[in-house]
C-alpha positions in Angstrom: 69.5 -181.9 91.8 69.6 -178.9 89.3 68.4 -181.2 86.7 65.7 -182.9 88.4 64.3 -179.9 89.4 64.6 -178.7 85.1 62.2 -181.6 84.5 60.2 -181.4 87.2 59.8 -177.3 86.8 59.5 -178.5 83.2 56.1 -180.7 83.9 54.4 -178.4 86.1 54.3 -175.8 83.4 53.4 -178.3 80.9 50.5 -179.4 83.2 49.9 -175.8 83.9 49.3 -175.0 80.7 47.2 -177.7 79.9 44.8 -177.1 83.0 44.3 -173.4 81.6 43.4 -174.6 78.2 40.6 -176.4 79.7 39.8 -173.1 82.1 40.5 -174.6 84.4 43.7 -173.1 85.4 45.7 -172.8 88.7 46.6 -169.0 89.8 50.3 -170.2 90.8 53.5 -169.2 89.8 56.7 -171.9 89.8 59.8 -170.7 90.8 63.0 -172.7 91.2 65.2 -171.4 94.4 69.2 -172.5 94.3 70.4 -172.4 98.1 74.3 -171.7 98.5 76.6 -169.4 100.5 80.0 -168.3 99.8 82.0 -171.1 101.3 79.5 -173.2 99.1 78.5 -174.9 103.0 74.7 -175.7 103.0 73.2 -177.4 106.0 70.5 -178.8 105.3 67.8 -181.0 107.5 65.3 -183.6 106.3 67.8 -184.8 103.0 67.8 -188.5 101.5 71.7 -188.5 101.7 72.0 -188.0 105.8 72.0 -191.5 107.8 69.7 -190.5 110.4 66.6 -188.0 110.2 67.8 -185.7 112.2 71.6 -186.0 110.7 72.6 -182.3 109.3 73.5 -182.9 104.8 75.9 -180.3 104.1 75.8 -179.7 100.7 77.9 -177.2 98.4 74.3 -175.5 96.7 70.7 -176.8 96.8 67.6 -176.6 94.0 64.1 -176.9 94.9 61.1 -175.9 93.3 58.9 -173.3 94.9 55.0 -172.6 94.4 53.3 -169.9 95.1 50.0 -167.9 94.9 49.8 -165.4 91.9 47.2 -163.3 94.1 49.4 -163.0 97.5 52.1 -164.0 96.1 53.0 -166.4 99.1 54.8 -169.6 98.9 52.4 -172.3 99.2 54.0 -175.6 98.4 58.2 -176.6 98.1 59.2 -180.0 95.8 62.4 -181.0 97.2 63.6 -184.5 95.5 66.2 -184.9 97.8 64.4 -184.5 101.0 63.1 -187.2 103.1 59.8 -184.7 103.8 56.9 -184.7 102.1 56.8 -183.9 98.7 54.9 -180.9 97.5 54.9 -180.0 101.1 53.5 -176.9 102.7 56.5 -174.0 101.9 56.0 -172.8 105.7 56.9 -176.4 107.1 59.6 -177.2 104.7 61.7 -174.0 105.4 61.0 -174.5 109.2 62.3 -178.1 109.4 65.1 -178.0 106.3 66.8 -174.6 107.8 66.3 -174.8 111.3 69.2 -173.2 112.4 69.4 -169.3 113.8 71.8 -167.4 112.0 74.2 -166.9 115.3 74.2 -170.7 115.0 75.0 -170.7 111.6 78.0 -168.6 112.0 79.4 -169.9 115.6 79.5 -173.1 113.7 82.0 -172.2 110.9 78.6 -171.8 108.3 77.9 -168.5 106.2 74.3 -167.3 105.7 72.2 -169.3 103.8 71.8 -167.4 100.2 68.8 -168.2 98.0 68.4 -167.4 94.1 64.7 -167.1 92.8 65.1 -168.3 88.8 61.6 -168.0 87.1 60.7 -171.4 86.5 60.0 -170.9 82.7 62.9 -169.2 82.6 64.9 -171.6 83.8 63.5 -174.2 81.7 64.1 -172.3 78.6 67.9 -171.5 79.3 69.2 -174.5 81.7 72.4 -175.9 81.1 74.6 -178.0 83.4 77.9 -178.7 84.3 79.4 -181.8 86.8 83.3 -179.9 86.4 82.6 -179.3 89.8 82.1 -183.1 90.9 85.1 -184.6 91.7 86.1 -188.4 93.1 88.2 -188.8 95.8 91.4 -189.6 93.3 90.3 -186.5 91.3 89.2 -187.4 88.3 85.5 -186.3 86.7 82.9 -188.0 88.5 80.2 -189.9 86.2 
């Protein structure tokens, strides 16, 4: 998902850009937002992967990308490729329906706290780099 969300972060600046050539420029800021905890235990609502819409997708870490309004400085919209919700949906919605859980639910269930990393989106373009060491098949060898 971490490189999905590179070209995707990657084309919103590019189309940023381009829209304030023409003055016609959008006052928002991209950011991308990885999602982990220290047991690497994410669960997640809404994702392509679960069987049913309301199964729970636990994954080890997360990347979406977040937009938000250079003046308030609010979230506005979330671009999740691996959700089943809309997407460039409003950020308000997504975090209400993806994390539903109360943190006493979290934890009675075995899950850490939900950690999120704000990345600068052009910073993140500029300096991504990506490694599947951690993606394993069941036999153990490097997943493809």
């Amino acid at each position: 998902c971490e490189e999905n969300v590179f070209w995707l972060a990657k084309k919103k600046l590019q189309d940023q850009k381009e829209e304030t050539e023409t003055h016609a420029g959008l006052n928002v800021k991209y950011t991308v937002v990885v999602v982990s905890n220290p047991k690497q235990a994410v669960p997640l609502c809404h994702q392509r992967a679960a069987k049913e819409d309301e199964d729970v997708v636990v994954w080890d870490y997360h990347v979406f990308l977040l937009e938000s309004n250079c003046k308030t400085n609010k979230a506005t919209k979330v671009w999740d490729m691996d959700s089943k919700l809309e997407f460039g949906i409003k950020a308000d919605e997504y975090f209400n329906r993806t994390f539903p859980f109360e943190e006493e639910r979290l934890l009675a269930a075995g899950f850490d706290p939900v950690y999120l990393k704000l990345i600068d989106s052009e910073f993140y373009v500029k300096n991504f780099s990506s490694s599947r060491e951690h993606m394993k098949v069941v036999s153990g060898n490097q997943a493809d």
